[in-house]
HTML snippet that shows the backbone in 3Dmol.js (N, CA, C, O; Angstrom):
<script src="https://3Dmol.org/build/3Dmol-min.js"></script>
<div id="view" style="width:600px;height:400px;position:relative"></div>
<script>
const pdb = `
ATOM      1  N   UNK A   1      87.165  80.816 111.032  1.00  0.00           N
ATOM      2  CA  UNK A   1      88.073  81.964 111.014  1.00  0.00           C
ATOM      3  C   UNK A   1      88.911  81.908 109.742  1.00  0.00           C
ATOM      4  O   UNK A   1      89.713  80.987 109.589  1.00  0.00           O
ATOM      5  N   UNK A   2      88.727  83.023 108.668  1.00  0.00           N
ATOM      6  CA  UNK A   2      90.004  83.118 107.983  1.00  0.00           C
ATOM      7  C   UNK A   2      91.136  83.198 108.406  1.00  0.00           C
ATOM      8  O   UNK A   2      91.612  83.638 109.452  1.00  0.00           O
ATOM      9  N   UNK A   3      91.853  82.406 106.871  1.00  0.00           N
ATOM     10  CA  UNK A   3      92.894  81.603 107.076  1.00  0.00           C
ATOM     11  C   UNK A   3      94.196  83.698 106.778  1.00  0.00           C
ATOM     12  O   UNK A   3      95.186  84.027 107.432  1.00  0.00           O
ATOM     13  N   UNK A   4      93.502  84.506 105.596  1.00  0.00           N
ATOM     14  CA  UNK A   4      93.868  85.317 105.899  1.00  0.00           C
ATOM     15  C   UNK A   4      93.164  86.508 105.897  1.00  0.00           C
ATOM     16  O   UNK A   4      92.052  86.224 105.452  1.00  0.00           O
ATOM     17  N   UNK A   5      93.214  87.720 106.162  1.00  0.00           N
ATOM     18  CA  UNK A   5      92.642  89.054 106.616  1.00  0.00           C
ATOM     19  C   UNK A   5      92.504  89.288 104.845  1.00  0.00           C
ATOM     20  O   UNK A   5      93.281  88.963 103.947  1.00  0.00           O
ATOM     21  N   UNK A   6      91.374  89.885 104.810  1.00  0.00           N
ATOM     22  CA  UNK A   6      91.092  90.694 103.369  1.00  0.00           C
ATOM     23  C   UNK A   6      91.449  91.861 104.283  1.00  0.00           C
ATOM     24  O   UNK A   6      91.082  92.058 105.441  1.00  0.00           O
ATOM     25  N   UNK A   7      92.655  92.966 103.106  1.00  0.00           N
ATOM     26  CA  UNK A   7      93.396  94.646 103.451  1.00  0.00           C
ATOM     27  C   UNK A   7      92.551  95.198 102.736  1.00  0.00           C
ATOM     28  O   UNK A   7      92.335  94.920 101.556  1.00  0.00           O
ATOM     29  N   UNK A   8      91.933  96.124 103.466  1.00  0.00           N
ATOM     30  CA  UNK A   8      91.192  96.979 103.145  1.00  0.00           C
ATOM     31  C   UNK A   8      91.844  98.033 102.714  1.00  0.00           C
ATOM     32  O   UNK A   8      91.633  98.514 101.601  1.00  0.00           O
ATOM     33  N   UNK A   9      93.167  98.758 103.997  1.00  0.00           N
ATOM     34  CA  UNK A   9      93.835  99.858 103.587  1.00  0.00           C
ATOM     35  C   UNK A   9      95.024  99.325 103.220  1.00  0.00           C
ATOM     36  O   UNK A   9      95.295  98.161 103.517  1.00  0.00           O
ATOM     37  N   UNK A  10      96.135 100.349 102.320  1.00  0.00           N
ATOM     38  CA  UNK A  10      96.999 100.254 102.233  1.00  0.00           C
ATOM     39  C   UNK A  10      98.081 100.836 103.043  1.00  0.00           C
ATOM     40  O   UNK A  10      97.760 101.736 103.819  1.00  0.00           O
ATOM     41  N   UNK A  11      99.253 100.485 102.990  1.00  0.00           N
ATOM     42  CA  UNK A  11     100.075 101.102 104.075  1.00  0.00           C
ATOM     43  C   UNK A  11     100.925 102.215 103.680  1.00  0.00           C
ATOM     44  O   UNK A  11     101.528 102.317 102.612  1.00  0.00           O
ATOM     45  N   UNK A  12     100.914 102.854 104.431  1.00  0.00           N
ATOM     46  CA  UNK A  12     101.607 104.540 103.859  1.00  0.00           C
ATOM     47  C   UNK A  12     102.538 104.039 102.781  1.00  0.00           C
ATOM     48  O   UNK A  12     103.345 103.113 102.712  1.00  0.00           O
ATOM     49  N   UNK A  13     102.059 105.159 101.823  1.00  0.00           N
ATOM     50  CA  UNK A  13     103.501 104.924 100.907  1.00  0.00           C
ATOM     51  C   UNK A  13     103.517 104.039  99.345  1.00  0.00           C
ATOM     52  O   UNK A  13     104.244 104.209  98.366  1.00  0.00           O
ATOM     53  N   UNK A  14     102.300 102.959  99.609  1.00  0.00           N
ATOM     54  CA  UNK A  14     102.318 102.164  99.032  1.00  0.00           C
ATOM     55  C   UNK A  14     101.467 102.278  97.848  1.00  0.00           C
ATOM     56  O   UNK A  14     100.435 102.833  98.226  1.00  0.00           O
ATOM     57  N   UNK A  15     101.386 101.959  96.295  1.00  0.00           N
ATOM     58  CA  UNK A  15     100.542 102.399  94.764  1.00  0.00           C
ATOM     59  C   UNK A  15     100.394 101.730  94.066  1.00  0.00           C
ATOM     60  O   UNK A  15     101.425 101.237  93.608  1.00  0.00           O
ATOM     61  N   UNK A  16      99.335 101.338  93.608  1.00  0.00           N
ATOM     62  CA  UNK A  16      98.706 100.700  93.225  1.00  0.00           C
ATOM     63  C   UNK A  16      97.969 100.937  91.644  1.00  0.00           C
ATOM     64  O   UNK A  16      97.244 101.926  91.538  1.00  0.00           O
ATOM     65  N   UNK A  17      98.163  99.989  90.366  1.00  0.00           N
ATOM     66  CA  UNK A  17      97.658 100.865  89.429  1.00  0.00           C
ATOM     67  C   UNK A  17      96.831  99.128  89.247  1.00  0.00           C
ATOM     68  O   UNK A  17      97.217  97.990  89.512  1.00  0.00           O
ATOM     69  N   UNK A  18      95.369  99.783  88.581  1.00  0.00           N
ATOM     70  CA  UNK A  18      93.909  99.073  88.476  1.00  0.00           C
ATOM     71  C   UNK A  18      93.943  98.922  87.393  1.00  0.00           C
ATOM     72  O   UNK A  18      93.654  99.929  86.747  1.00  0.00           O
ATOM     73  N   UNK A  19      94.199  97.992  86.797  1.00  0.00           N
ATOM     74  CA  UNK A  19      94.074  96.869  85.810  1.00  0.00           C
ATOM     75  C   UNK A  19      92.509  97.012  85.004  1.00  0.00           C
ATOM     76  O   UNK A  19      92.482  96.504  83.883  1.00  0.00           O
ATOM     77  N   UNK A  20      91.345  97.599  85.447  1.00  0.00           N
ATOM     78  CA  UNK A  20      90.043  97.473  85.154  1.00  0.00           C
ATOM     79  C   UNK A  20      90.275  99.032  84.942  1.00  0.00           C
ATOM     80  O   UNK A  20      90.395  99.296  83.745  1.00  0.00           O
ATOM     81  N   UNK A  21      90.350  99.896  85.599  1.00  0.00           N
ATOM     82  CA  UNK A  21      89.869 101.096  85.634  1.00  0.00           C
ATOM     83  C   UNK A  21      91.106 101.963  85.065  1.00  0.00           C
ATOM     84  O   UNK A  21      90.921 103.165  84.873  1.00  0.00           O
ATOM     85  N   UNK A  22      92.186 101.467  84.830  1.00  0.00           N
ATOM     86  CA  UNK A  22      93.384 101.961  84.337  1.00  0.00           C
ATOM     87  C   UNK A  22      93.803 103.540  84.630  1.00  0.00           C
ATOM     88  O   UNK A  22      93.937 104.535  83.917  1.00  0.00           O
ATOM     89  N   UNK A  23      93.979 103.171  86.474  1.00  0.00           N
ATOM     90  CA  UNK A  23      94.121 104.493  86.956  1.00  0.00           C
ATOM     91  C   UNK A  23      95.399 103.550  87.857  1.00  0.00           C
ATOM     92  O   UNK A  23      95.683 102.355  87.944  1.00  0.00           O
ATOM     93  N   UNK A  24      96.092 105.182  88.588  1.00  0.00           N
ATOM     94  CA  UNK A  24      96.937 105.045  90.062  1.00  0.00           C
ATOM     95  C   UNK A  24      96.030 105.238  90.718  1.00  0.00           C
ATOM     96  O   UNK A  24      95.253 106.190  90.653  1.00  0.00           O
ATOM     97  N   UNK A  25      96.017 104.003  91.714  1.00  0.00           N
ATOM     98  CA  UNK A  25      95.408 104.167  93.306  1.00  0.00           C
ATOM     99  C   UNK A  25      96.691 104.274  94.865  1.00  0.00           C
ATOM    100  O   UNK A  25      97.757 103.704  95.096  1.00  0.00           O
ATOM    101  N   UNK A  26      95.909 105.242  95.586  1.00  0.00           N
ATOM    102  CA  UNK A  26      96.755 105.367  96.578  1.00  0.00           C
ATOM    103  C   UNK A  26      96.583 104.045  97.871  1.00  0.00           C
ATOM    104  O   UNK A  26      95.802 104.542  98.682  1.00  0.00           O
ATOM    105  N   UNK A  27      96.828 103.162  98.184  1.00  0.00           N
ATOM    106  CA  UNK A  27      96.462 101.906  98.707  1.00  0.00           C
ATOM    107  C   UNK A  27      95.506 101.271  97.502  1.00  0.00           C
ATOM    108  O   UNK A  27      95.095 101.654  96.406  1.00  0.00           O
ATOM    109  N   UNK A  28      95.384 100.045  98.356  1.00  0.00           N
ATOM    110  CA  UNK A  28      94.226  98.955  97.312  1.00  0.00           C
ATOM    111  C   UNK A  28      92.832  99.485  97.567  1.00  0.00           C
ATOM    112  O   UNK A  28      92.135  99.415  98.580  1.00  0.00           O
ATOM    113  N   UNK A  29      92.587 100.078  96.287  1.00  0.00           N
ATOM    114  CA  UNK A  29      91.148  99.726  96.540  1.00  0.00           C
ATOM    115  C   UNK A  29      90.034  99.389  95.601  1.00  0.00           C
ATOM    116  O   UNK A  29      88.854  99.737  95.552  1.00  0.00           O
ATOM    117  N   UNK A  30      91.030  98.340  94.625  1.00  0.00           N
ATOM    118  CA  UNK A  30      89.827  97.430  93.378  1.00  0.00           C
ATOM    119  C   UNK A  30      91.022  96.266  94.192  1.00  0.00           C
ATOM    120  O   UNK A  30      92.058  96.346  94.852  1.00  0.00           O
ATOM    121  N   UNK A  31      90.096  95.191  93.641  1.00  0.00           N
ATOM    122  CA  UNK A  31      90.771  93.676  93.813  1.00  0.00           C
ATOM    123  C   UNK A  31      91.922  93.790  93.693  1.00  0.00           C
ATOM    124  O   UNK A  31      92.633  94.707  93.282  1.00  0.00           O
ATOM    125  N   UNK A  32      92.181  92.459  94.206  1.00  0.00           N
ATOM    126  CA  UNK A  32      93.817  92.379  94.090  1.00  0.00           C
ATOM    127  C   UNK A  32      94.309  92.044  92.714  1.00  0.00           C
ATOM    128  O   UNK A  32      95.317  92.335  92.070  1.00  0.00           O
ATOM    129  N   UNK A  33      93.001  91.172  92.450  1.00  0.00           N
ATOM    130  CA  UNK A  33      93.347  90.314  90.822  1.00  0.00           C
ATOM    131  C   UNK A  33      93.267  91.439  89.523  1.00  0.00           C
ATOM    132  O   UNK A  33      93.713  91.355  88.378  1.00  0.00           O
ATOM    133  N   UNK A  34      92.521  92.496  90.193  1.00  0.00           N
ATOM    134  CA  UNK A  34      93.205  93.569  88.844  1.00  0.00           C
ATOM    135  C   UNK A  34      93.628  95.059  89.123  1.00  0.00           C
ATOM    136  O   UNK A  34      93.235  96.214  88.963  1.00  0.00           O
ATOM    137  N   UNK A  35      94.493  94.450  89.552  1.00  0.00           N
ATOM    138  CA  UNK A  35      95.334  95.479  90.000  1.00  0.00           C
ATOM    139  C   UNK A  35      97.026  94.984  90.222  1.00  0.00           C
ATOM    140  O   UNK A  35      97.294  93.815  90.501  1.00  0.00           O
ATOM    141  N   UNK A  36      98.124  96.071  90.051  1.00  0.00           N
ATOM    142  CA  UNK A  36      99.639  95.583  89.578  1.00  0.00           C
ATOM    143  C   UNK A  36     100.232  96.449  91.415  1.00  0.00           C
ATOM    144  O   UNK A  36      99.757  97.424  91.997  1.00  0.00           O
ATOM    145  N   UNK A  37     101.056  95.799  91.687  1.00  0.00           N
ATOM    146  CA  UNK A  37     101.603  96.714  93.327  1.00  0.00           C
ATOM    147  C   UNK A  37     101.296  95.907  94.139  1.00  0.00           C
ATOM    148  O   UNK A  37     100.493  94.980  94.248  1.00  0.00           O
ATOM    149  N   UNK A  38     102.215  96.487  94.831  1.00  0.00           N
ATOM    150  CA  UNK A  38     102.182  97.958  95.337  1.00  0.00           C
ATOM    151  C   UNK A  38     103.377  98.058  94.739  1.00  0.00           C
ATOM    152  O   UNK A  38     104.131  97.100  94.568  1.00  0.00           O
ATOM    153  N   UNK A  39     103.660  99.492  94.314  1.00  0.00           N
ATOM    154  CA  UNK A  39     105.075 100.125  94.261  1.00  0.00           C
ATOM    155  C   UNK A  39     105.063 101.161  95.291  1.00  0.00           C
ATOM    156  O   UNK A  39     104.154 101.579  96.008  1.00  0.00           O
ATOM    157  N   UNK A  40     107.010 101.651  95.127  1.00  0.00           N
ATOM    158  CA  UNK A  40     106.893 102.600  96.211  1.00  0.00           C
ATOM    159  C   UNK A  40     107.046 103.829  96.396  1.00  0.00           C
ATOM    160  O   UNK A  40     107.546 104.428  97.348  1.00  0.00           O
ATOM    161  N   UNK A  41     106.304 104.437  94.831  1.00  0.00           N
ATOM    162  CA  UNK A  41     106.042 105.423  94.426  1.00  0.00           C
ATOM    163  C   UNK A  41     104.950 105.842  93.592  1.00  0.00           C
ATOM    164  O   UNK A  41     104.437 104.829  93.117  1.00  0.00           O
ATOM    165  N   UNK A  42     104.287 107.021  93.151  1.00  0.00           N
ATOM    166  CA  UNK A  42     102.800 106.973  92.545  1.00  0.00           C
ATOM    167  C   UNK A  42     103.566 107.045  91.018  1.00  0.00           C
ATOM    168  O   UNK A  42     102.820 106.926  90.047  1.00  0.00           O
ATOM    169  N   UNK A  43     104.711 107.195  90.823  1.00  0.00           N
ATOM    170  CA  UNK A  43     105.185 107.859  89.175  1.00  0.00           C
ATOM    171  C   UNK A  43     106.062 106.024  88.628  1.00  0.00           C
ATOM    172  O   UNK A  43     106.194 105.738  87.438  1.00  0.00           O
ATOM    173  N   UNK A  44     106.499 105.124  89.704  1.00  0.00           N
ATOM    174  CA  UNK A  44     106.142 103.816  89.525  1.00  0.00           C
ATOM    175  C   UNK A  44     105.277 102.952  88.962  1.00  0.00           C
ATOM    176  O   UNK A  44     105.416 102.174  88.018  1.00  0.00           O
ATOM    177  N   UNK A  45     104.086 103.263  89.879  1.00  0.00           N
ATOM    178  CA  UNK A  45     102.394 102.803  89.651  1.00  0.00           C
ATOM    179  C   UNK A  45     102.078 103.304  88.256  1.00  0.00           C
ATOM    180  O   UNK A  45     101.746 102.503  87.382  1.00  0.00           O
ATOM    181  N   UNK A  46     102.173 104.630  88.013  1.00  0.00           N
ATOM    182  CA  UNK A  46     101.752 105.474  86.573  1.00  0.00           C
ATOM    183  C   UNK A  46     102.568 104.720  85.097  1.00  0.00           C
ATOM    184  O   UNK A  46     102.124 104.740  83.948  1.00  0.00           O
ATOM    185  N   UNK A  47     104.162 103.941  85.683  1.00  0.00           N
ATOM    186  CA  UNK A  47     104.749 103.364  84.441  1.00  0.00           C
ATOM    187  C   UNK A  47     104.251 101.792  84.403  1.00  0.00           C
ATOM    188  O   UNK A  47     104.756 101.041  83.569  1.00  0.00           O
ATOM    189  N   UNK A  48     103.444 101.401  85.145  1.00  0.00           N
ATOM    190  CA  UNK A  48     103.090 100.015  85.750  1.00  0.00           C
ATOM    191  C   UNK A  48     103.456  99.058  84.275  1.00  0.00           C
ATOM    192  O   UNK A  48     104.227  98.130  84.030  1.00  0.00           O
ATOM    193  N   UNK A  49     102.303  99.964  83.372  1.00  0.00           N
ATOM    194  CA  UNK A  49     101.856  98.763  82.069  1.00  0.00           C
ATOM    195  C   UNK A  49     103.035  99.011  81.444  1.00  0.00           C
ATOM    196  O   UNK A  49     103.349  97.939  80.926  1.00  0.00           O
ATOM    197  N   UNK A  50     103.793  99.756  81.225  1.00  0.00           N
ATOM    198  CA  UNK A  50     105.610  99.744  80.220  1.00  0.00           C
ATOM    199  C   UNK A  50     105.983  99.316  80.953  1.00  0.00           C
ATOM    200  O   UNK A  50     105.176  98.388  80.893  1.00  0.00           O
ATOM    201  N   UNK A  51     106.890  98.924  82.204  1.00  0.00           N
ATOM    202  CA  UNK A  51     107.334  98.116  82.960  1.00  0.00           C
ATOM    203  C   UNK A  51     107.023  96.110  83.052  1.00  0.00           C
ATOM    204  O   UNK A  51     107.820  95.222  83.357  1.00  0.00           O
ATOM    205  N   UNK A  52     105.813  96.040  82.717  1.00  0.00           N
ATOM    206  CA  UNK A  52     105.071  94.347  82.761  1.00  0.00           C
ATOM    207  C   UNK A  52     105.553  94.554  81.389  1.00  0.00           C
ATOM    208  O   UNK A  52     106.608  93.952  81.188  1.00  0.00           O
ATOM    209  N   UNK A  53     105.123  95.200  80.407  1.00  0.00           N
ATOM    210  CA  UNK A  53     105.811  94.656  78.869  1.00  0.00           C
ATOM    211  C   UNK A  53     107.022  94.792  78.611  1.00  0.00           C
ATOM    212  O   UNK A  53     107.486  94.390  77.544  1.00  0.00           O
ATOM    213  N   UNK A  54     107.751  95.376  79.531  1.00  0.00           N
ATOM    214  CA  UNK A  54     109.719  95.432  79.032  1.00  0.00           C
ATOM    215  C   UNK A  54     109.857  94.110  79.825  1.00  0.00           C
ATOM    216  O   UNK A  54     110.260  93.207  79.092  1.00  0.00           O
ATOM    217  N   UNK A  55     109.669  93.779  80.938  1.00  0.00           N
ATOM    218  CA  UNK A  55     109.574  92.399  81.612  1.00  0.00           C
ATOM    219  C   UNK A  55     109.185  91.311  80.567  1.00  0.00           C
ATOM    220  O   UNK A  55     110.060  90.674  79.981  1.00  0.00           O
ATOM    221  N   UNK A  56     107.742  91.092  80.323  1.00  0.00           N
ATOM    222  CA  UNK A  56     107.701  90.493  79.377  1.00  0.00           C
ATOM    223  C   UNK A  56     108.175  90.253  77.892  1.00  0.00           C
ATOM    224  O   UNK A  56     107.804  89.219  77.337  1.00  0.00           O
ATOM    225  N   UNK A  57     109.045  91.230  77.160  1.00  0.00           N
ATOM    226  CA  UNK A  57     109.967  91.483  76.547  1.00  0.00           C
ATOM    227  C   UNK A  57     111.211  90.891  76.730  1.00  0.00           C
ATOM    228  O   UNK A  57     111.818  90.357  75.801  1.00  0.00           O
ATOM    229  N   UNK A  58     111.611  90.949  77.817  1.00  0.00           N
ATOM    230  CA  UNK A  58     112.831  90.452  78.153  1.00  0.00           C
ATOM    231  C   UNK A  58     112.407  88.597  78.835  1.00  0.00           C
ATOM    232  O   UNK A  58     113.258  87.749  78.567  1.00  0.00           O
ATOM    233  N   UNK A  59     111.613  88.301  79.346  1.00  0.00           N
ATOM    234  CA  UNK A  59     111.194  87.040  78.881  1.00  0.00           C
ATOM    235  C   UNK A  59     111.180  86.342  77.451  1.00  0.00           C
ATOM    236  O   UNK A  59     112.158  85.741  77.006  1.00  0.00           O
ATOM    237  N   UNK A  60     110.247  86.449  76.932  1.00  0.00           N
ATOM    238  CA  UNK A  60     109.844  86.398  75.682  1.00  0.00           C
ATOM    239  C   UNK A  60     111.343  85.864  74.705  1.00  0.00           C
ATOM    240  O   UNK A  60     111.504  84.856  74.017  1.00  0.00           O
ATOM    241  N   UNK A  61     112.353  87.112  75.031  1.00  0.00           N
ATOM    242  CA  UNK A  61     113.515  86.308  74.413  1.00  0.00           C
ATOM    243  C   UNK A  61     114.797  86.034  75.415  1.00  0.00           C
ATOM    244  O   UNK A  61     115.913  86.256  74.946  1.00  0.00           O
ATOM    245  N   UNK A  62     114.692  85.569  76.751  1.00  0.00           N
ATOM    246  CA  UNK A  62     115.636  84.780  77.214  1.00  0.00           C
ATOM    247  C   UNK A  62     115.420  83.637  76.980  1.00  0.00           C
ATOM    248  O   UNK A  62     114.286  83.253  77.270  1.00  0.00           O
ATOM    249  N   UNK A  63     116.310  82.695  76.415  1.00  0.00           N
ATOM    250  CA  UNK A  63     116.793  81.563  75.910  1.00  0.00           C
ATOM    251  C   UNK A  63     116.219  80.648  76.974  1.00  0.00           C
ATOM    252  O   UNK A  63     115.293  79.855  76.806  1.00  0.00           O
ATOM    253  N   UNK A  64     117.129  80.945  78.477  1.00  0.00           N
ATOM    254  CA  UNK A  64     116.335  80.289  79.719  1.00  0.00           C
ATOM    255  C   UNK A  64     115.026  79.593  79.505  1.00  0.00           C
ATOM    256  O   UNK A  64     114.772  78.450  79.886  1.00  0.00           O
ATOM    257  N   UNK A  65     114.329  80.288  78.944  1.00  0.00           N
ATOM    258  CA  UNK A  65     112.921  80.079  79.045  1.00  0.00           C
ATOM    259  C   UNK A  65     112.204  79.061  78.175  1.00  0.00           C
ATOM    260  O   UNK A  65     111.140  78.488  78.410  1.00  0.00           O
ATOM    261  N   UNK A  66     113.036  78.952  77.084  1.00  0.00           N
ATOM    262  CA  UNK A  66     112.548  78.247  75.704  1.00  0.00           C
ATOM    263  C   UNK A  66     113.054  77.046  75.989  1.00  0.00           C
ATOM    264  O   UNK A  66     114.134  76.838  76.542  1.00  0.00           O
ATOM    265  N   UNK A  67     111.989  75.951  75.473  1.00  0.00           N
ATOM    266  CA  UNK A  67     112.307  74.533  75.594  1.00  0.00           C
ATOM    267  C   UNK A  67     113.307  74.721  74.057  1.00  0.00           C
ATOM    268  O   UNK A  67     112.928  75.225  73.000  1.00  0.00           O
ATOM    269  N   UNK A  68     114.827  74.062  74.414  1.00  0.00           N
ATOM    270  CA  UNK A  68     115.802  73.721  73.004  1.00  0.00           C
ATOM    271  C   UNK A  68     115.632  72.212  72.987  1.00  0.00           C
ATOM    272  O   UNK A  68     115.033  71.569  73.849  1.00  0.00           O
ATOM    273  N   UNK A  69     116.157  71.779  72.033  1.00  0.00           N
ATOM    274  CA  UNK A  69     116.417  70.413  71.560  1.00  0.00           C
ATOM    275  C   UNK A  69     117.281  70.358  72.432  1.00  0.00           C
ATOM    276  O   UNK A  69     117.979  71.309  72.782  1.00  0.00           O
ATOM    277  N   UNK A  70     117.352  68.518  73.155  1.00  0.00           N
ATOM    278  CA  UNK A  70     118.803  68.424  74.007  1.00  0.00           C
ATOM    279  C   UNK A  70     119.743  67.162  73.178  1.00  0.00           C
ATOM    280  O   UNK A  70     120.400  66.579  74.040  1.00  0.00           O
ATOM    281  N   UNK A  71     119.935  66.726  72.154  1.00  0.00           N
ATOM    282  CA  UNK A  71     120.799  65.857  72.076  1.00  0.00           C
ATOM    283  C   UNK A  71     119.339  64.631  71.308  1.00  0.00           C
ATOM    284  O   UNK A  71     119.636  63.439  71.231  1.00  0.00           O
ATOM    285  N   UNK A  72     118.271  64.964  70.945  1.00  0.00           N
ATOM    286  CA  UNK A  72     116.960  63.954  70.753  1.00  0.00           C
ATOM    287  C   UNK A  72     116.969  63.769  69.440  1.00  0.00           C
ATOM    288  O   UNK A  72     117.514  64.681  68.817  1.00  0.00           O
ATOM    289  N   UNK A  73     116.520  62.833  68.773  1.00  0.00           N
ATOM    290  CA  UNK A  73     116.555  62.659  67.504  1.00  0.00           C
ATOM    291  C   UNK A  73     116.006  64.140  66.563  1.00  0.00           C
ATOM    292  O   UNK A  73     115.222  64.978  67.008  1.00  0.00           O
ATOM    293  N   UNK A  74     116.678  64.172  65.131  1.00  0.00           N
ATOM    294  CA  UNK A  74     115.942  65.547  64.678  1.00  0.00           C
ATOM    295  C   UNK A  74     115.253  65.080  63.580  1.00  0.00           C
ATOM    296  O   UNK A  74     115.368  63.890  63.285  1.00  0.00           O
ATOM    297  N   UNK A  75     114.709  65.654  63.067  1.00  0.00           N
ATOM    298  CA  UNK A  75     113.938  65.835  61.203  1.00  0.00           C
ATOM    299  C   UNK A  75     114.979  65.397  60.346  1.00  0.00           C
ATOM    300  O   UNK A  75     114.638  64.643  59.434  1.00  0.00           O
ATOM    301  N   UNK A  76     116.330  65.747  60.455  1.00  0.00           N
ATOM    302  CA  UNK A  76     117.106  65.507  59.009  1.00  0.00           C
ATOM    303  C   UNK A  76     117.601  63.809  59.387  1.00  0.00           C
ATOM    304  O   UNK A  76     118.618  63.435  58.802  1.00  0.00           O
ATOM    305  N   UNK A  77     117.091  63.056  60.092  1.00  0.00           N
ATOM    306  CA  UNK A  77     118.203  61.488  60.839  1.00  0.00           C
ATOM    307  C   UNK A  77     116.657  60.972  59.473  1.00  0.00           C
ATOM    308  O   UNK A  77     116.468  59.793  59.170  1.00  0.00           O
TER     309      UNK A  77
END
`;
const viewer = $3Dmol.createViewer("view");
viewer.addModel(pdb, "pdb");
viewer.setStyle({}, {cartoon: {color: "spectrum"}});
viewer.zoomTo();
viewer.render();
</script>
């Protein structure tokens, strides 16, 4: 017995944009692995790919994220 249910449908409401086919879907219906959602709107789903790159944008330069020097020897010793 699986451990979980493969979703066939999606649940009212819910959007889905396909990573392969670079469309909005209304529930899942390409893989999970290429595909971004659910959101909880279709005009959500439609901004999917500007949304992952302002995210990743705003990664990219939080400090958080970057290994700094802590106190370790440098180049000029």
């Amino acid at each position: 017995m699986p451990l979980f249910k493969k979703r066939t449908a999606g649940k009212p409401g819910e959007w889905y944009y396909c990573l392969e086919h670079k469309k909005v879907e209304d529930g899942p219906e390409c893989p999970a692995k290429d595909r971004f959602g659910p959101y909880a709107t279709r005009a959500e789903a439609e901004h999917a790919m500007e949304s992952a790159r302002e995210r990743n944008l705003q990664w990219e330069n939080d400090p958080r994220w970057h290994d700094a020097p802590t106190g370790g020897p440098t180049d000029e010793d």
